[in-house]
mmCIF file of the C-alpha atoms, coordinates in Angstrom:
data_MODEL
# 
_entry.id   MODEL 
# 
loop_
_atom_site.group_PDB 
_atom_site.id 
_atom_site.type_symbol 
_atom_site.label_atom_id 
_atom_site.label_alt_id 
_atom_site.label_comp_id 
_atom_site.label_asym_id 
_atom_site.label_entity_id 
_atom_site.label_seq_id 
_atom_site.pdbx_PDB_ins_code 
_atom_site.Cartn_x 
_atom_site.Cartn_y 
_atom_site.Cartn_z 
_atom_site.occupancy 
_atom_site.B_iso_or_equiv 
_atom_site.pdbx_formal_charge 
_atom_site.auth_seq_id 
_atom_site.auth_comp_id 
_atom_site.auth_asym_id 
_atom_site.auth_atom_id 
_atom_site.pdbx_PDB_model_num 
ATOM 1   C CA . UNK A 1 1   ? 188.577 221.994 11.934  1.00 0.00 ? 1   UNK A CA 1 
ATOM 2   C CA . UNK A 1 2   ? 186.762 221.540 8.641   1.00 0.00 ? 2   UNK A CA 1 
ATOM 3   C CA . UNK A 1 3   ? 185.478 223.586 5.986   1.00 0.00 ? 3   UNK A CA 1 
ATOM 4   C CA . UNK A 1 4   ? 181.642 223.809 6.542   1.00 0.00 ? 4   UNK A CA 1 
ATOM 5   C CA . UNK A 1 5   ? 179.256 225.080 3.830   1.00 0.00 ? 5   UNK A CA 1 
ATOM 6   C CA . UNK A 1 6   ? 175.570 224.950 4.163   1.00 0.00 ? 6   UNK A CA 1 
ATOM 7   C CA . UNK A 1 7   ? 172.834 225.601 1.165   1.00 0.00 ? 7   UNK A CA 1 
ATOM 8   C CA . UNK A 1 8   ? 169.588 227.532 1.495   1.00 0.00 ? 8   UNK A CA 1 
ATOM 9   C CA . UNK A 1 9   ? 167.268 227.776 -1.449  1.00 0.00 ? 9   UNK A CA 1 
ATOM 10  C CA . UNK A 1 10  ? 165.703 231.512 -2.015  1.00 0.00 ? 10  UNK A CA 1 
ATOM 11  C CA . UNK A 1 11  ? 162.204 229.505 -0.715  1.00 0.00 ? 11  UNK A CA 1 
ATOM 12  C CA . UNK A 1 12  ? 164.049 227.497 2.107   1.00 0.00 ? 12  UNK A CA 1 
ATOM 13  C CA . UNK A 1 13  ? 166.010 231.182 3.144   1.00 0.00 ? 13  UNK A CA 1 
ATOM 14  C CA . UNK A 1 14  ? 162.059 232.799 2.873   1.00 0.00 ? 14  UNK A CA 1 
ATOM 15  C CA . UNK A 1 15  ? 164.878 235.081 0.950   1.00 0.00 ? 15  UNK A CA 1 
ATOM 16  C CA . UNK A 1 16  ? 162.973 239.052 0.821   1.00 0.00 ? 16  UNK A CA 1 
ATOM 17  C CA . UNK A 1 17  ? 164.455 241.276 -1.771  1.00 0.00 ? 17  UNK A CA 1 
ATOM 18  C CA . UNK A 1 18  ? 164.517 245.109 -0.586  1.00 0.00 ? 18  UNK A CA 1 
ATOM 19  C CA . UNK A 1 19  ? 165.160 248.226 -2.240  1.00 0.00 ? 19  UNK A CA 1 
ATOM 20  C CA . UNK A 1 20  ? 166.181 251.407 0.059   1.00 0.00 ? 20  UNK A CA 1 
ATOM 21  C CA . UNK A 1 21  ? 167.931 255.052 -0.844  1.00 0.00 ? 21  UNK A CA 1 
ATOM 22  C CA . UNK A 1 22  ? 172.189 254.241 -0.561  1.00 0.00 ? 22  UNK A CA 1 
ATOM 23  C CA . UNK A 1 23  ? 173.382 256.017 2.078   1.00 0.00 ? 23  UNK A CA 1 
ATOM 24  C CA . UNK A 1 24  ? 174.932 258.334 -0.192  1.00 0.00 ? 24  UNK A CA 1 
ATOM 25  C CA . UNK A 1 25  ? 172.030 259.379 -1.498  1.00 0.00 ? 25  UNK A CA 1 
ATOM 26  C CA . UNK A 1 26  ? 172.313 258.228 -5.357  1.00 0.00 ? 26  UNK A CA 1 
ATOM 27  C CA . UNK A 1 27  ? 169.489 255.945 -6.007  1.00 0.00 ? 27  UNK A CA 1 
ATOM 28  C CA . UNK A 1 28  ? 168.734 253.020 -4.108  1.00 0.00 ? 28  UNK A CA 1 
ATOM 29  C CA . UNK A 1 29  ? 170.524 249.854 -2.889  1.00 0.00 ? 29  UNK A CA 1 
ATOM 30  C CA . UNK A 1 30  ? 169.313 246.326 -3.458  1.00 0.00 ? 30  UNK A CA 1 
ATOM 31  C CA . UNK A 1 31  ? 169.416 244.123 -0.500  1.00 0.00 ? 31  UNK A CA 1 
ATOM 32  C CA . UNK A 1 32  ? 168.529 240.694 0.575   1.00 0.00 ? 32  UNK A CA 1 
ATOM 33  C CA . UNK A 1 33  ? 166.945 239.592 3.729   1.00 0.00 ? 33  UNK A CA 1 
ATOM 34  C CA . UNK A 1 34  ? 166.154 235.971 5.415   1.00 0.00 ? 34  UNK A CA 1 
ATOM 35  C CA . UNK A 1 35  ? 167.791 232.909 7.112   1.00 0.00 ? 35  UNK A CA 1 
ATOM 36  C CA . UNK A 1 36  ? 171.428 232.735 6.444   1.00 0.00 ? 36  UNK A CA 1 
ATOM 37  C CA . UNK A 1 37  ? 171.986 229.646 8.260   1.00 0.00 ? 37  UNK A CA 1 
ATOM 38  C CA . UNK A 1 38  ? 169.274 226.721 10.305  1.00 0.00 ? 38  UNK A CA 1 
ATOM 39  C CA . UNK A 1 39  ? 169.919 225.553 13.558  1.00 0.00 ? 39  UNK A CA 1 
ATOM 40  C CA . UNK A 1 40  ? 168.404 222.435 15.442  1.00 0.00 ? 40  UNK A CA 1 
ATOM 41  C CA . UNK A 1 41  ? 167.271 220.617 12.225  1.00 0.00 ? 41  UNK A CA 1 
ATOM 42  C CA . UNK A 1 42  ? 169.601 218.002 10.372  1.00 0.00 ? 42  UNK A CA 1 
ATOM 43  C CA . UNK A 1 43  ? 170.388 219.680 7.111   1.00 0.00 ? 43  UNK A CA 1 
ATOM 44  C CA . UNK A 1 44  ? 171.029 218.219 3.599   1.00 0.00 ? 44  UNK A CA 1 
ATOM 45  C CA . UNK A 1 45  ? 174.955 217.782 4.784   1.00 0.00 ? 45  UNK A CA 1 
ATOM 46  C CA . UNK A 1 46  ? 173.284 215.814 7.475   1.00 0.00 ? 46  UNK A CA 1 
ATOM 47  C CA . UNK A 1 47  ? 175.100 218.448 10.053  1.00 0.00 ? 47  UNK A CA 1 
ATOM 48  C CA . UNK A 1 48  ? 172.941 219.690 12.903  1.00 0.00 ? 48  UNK A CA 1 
ATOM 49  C CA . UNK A 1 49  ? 173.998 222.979 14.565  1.00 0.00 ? 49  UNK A CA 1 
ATOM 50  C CA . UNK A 1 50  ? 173.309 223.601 17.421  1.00 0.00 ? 50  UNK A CA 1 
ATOM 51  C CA . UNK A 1 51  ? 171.085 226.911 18.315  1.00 0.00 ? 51  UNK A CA 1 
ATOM 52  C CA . UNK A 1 52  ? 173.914 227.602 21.122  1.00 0.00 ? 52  UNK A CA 1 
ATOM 53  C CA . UNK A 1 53  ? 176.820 227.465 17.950  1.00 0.00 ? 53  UNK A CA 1 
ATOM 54  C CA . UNK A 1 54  ? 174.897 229.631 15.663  1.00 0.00 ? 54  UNK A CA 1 
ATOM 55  C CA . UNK A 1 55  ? 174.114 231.556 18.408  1.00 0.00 ? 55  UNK A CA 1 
ATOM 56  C CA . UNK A 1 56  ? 177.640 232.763 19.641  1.00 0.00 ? 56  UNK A CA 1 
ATOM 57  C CA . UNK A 1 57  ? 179.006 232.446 15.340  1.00 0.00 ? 57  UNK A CA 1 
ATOM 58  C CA . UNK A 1 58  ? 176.161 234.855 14.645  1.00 0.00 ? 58  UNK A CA 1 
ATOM 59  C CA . UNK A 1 59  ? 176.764 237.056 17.574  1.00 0.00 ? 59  UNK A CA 1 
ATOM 60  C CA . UNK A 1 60  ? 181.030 236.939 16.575  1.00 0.00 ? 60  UNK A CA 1 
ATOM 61  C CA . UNK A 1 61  ? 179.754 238.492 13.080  1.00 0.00 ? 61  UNK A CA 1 
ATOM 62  C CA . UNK A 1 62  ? 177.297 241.128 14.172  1.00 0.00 ? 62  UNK A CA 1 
ATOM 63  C CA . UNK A 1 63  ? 180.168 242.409 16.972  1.00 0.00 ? 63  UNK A CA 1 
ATOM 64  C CA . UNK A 1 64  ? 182.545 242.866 13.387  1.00 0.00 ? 64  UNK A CA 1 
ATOM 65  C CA . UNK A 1 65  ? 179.883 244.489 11.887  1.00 0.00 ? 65  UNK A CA 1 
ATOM 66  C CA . UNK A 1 66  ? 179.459 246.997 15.110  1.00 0.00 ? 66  UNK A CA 1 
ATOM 67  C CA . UNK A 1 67  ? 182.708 247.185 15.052  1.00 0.00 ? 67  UNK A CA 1 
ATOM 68  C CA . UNK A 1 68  ? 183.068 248.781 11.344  1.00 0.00 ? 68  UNK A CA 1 
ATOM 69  C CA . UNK A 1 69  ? 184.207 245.527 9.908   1.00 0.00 ? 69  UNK A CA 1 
ATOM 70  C CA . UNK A 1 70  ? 183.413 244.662 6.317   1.00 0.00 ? 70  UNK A CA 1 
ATOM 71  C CA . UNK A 1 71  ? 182.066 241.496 6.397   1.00 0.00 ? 71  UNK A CA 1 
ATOM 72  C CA . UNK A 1 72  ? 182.171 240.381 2.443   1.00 0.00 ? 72  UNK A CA 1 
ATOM 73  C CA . UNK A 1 73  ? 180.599 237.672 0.548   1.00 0.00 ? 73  UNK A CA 1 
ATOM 74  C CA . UNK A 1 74  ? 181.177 235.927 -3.144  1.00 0.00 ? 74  UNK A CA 1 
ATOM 75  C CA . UNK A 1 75  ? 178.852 235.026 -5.996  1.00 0.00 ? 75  UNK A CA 1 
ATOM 76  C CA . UNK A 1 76  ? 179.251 231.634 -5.690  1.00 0.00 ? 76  UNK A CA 1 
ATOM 77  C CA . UNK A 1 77  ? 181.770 229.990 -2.968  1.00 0.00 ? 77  UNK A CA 1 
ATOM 78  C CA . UNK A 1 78  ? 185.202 229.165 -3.130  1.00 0.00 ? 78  UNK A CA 1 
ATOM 79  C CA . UNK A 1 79  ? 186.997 225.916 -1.541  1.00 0.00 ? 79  UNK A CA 1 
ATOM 80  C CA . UNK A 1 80  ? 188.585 227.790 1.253   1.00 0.00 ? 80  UNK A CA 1 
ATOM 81  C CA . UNK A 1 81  ? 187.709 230.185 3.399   1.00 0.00 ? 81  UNK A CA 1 
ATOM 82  C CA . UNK A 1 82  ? 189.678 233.274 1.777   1.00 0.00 ? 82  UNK A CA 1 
ATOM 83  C CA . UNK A 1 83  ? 187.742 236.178 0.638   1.00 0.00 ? 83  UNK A CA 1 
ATOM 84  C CA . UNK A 1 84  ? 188.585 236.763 -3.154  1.00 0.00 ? 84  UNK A CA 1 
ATOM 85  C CA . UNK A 1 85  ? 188.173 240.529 -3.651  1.00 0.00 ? 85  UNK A CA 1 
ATOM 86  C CA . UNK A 1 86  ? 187.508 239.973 -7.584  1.00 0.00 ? 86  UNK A CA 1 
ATOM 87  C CA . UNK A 1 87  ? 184.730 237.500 -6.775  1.00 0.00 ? 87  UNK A CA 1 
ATOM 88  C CA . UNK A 1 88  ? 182.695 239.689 -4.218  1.00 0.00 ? 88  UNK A CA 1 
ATOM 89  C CA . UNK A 1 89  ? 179.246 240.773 -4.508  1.00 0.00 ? 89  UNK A CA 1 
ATOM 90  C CA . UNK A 1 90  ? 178.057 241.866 -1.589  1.00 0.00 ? 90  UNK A CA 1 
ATOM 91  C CA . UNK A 1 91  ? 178.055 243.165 1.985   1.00 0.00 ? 91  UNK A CA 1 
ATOM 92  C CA . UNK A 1 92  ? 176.670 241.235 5.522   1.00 0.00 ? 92  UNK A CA 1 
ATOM 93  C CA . UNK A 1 93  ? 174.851 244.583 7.189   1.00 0.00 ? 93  UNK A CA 1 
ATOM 94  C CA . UNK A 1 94  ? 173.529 242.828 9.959   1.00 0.00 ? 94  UNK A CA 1 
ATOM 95  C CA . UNK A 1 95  ? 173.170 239.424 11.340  1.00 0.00 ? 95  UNK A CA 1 
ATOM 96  C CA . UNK A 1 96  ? 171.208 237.922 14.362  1.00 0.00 ? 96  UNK A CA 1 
ATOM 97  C CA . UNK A 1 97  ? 169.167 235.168 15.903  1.00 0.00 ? 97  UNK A CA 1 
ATOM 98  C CA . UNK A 1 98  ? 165.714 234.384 15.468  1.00 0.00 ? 98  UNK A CA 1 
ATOM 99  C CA . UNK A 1 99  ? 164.397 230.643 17.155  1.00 0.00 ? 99  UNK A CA 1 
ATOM 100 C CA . UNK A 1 100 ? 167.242 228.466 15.775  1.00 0.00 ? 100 UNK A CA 1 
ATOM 101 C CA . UNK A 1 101 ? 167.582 230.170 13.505  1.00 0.00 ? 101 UNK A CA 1 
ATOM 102 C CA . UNK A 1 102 ? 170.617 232.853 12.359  1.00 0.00 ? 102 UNK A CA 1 
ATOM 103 C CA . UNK A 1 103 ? 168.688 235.497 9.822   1.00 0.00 ? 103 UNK A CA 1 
ATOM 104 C CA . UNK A 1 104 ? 170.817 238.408 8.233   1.00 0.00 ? 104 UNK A CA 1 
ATOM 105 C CA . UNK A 1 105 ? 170.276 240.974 5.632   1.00 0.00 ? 105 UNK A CA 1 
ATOM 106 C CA . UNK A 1 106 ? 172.901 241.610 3.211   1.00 0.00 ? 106 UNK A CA 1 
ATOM 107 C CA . UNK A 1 107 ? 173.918 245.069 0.905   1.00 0.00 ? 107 UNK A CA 1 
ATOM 108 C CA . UNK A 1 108 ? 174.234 243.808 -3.354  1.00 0.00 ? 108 UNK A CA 1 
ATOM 109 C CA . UNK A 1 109 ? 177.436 245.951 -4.031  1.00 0.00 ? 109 UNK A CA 1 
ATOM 110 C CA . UNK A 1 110 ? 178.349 247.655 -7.477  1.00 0.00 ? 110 UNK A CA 1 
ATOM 111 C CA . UNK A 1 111 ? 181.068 245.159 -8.308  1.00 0.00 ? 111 UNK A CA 1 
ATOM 112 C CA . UNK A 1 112 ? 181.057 243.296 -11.404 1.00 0.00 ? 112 UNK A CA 1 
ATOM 113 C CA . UNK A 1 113 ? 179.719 240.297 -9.599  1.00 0.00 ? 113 UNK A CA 1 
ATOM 114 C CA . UNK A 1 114 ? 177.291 242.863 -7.841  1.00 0.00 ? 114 UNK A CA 1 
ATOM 115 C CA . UNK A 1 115 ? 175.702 243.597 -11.079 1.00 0.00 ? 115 UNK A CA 1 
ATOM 116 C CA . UNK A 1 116 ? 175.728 240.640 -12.519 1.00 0.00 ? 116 UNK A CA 1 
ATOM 117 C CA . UNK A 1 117 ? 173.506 239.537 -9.133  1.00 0.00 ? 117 UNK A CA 1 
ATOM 118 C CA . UNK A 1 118 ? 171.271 242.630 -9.389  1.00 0.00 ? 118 UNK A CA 1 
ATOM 119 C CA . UNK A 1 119 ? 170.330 241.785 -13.194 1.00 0.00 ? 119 UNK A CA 1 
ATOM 120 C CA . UNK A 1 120 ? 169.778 238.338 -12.071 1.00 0.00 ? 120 UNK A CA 1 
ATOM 121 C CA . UNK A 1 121 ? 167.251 239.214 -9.020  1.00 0.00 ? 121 UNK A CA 1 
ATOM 122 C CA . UNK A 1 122 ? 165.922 241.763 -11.670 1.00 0.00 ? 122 UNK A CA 1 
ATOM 123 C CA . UNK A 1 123 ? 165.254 238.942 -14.504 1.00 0.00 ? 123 UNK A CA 1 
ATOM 124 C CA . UNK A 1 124 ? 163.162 237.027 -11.608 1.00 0.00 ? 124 UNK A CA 1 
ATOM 125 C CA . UNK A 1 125 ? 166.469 234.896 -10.819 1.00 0.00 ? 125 UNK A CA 1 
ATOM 126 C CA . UNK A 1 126 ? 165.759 232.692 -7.654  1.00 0.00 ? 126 UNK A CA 1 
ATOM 127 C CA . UNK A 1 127 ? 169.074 232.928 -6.021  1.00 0.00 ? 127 UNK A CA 1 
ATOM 128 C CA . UNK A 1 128 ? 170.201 231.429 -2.499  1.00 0.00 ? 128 UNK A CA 1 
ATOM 129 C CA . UNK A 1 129 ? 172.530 231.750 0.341   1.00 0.00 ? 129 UNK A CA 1 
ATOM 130 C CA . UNK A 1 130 ? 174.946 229.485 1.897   1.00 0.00 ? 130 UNK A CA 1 
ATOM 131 C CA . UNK A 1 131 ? 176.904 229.798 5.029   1.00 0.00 ? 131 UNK A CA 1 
ATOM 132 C CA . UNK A 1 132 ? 181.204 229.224 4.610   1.00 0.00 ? 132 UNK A CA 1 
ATOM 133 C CA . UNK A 1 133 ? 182.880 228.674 8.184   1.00 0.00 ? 133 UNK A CA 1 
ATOM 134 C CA . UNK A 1 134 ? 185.192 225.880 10.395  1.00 0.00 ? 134 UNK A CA 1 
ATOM 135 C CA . UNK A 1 135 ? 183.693 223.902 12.844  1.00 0.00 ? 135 UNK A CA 1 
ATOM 136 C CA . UNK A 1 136 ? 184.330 219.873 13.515  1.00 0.00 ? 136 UNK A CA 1 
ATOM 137 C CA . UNK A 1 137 ? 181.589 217.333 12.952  1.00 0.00 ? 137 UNK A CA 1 
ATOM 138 C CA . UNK A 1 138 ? 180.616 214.931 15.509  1.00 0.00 ? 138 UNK A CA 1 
ATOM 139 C CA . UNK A 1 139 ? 180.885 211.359 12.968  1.00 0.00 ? 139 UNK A CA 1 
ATOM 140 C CA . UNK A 1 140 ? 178.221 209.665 14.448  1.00 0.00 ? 140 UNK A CA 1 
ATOM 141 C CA . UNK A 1 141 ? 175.395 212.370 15.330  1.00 0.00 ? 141 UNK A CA 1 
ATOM 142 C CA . UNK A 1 142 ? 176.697 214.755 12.427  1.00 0.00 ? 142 UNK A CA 1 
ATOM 143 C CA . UNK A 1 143 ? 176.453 217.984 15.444  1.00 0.00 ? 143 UNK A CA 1 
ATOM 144 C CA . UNK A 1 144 ? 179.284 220.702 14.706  1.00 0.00 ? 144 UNK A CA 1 
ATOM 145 C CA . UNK A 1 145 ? 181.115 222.100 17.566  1.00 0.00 ? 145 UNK A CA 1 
ATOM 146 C CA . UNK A 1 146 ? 183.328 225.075 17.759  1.00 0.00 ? 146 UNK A CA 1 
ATOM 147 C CA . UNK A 1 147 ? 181.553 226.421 14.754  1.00 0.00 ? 147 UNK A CA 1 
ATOM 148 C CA . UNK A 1 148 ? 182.742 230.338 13.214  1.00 0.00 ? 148 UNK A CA 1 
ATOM 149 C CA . UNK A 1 149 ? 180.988 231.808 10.211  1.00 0.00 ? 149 UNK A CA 1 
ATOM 150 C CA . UNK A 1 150 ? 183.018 233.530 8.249   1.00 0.00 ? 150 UNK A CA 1 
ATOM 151 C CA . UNK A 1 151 ? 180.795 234.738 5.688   1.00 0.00 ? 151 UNK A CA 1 
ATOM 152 C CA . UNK A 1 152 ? 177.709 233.750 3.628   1.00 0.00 ? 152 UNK A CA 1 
ATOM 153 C CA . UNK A 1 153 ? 177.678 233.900 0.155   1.00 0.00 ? 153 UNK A CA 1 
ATOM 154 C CA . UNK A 1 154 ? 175.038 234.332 -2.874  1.00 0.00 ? 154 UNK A CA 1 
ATOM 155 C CA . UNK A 1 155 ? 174.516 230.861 -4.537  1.00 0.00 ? 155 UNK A CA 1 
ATOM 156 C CA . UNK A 1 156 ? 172.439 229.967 -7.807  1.00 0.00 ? 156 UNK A CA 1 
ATOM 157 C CA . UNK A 1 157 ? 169.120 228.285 -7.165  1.00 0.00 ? 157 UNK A CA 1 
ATOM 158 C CA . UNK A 1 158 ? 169.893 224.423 -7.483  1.00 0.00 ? 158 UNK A CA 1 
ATOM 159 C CA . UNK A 1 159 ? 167.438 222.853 -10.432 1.00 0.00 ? 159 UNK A CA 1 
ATOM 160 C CA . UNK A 1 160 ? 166.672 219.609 -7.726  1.00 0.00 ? 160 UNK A CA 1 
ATOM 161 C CA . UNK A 1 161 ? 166.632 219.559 -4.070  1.00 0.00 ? 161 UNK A CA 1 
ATOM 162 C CA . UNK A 1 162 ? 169.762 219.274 -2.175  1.00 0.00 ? 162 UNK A CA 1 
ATOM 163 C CA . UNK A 1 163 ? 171.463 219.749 -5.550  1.00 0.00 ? 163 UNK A CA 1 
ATOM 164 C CA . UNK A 1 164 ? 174.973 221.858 -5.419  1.00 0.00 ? 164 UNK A CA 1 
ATOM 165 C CA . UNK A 1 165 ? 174.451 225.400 -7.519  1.00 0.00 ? 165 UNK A CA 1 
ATOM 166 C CA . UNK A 1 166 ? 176.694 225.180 -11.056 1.00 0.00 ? 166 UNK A CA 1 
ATOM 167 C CA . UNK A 1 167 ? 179.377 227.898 -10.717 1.00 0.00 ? 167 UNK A CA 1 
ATOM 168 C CA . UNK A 1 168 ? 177.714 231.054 -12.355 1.00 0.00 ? 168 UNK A CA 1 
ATOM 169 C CA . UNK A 1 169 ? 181.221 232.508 -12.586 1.00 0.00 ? 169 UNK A CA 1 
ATOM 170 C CA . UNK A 1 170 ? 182.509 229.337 -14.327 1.00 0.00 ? 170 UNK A CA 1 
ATOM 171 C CA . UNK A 1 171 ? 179.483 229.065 -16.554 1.00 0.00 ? 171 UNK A CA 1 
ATOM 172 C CA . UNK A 1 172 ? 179.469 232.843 -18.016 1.00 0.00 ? 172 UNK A CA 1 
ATOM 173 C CA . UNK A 1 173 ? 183.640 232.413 -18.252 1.00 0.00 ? 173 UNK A CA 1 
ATOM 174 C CA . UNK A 1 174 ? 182.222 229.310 -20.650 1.00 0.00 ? 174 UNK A CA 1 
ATOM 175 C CA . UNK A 1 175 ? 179.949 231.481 -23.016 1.00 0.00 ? 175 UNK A CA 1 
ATOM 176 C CA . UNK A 1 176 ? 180.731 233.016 -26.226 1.00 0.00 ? 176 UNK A CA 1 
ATOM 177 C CA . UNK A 1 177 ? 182.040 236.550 -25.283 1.00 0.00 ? 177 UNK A CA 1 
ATOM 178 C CA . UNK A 1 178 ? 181.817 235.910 -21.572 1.00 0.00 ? 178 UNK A CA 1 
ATOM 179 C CA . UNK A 1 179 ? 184.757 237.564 -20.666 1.00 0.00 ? 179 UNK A CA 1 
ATOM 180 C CA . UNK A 1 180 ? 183.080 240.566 -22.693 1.00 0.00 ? 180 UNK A CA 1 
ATOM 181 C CA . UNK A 1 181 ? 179.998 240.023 -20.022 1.00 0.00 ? 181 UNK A CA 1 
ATOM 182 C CA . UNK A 1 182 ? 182.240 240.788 -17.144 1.00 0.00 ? 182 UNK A CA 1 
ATOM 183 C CA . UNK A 1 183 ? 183.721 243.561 -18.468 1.00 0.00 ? 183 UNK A CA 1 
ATOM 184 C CA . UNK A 1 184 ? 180.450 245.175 -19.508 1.00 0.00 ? 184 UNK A CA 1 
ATOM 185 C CA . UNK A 1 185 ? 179.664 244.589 -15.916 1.00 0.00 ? 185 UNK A CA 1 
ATOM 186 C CA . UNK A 1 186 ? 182.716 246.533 -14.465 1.00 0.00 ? 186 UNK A CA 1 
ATOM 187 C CA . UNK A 1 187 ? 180.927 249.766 -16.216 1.00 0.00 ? 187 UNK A CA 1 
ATOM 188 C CA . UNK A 1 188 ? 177.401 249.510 -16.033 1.00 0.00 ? 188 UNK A CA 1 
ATOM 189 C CA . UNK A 1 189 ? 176.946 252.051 -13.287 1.00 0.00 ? 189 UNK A CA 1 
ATOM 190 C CA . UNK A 1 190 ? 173.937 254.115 -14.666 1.00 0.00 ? 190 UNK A CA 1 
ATOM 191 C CA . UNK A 1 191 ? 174.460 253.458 -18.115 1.00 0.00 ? 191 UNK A CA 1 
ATOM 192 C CA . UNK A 1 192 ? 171.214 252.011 -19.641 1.00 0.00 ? 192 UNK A CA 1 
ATOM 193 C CA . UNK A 1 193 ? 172.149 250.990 -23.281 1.00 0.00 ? 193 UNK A CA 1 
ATOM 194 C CA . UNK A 1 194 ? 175.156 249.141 -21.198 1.00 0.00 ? 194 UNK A CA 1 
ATOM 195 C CA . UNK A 1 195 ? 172.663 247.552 -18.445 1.00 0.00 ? 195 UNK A CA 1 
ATOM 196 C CA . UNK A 1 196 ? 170.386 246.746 -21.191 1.00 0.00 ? 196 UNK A CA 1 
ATOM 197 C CA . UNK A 1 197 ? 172.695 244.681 -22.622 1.00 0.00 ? 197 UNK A CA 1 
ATOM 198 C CA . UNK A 1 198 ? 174.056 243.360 -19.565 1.00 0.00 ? 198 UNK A CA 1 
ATOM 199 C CA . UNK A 1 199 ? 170.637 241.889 -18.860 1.00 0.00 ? 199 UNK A CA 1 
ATOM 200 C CA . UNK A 1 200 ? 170.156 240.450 -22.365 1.00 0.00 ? 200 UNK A CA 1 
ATOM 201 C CA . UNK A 1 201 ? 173.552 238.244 -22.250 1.00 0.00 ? 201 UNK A CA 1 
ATOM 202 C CA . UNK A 1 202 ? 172.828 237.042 -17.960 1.00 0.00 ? 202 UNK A CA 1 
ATOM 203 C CA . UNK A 1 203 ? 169.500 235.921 -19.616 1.00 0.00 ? 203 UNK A CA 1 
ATOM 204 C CA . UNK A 1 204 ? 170.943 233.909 -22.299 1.00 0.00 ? 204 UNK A CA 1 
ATOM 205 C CA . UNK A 1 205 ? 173.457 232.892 -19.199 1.00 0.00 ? 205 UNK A CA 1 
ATOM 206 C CA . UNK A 1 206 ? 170.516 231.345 -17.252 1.00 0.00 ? 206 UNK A CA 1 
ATOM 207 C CA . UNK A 1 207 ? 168.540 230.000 -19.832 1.00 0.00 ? 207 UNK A CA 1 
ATOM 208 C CA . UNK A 1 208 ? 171.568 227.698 -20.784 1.00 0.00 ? 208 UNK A CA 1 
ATOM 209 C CA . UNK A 1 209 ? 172.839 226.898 -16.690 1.00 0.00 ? 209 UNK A CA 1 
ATOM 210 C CA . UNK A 1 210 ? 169.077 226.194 -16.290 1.00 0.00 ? 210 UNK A CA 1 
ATOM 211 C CA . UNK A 1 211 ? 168.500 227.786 -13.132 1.00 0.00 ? 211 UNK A CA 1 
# 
């Protein structure tokens, strides 16, 4: 089985951003809508899934979900398929087939990676999705059998097509007072002089990734 991760730009995803009252009733909850992962087409990877794959990996996700199952997803993907509770962002609500296509809608959490996403979609921030699961890759057609998603994760928008996203993790880690960032993250909540400044320093973070 191999490691299978597949890019979608916020245009290629036809990503929607949606705002709607948290379930506990304080304020509202950012979420993100669109395709999570193509089927039928040969992708960048030059992989083609199968509609019948995506079909029963998205089906396997939306039963967890049913089921009461966090499904959880990173800023930024990892080289394995562990979930890393200090890099998640978000939650998978819902997942399902559409065509070929496997489309899901996904809840921005208030982790410190959560806000750093929400004051990126805020800023105007482009930001993508991209499938992590197992499967093995047919070496001559490049079709993936016995495919599982195990989660999809937010990605940067790449600056060129087919381009893999710079680590946004890595890159604020890099910047003057960076670790200072994350930290201001942790207590945003409903502070505005802290969100304020929050936004200011992931602005000066994407002016100098470029994306």
């Amino acid at each position: 089985m191999n490691l299978l991760r597949e890019h979608l730009t916020f245009d290629n995803a036809r990503m929607e951003l949606l705002s709607e009252d948290s379930t506990d009733g304080k304020g509202k909850s950012l979420y993100m809508k669109g395709i999570f992962i193509q089927g039928g087409v040969k992708n960048a990877n030059q992989r083609v899934y199968p509609t019948d794959e995506i079909g029963r990996a998205v089906d396997t996700i939306a039963q967890q979900i049913k089921e009461g199952y966090s499904v959880l997803g990173e800023l930024d993907h990892p080289d394995d398929l562990k979930i890393n509770l200090d890099r998640v962002c978000h939650m998978i609500t819902d997942m399902w087939m559409d065509g070929p296509n496997g489309f899901g809608k996904l809840k921005i959490l208030p982790t410190p990676m959560g806000q750093l996403v929400t004051t990126m979609l805020q800023s105007g921030v482009k930001l993508g999705v991209s499938s992590r699961g197992s499967g093995n890759v047919n070496e001559s057609s490049g079709h993936v059998s016995d495919f599982e998603i195990v989660t999809v994760d937010i990605v940067a928008q790449p600056s060129a097509p087919n381009a893999y996203p710079k680590a946004v993790y890595e890159g604020l880690m890099g910047m003057r007072h960076g670790h200072r960032v994350l930290d201001m993250a942790k207590d945003a909540g409903a502070n505005q002089k802290v969100q304020k400044y929050l936004a200011e320093e992931v602005k000066r973070l994407i002016k100098d990734l470029k994306i």
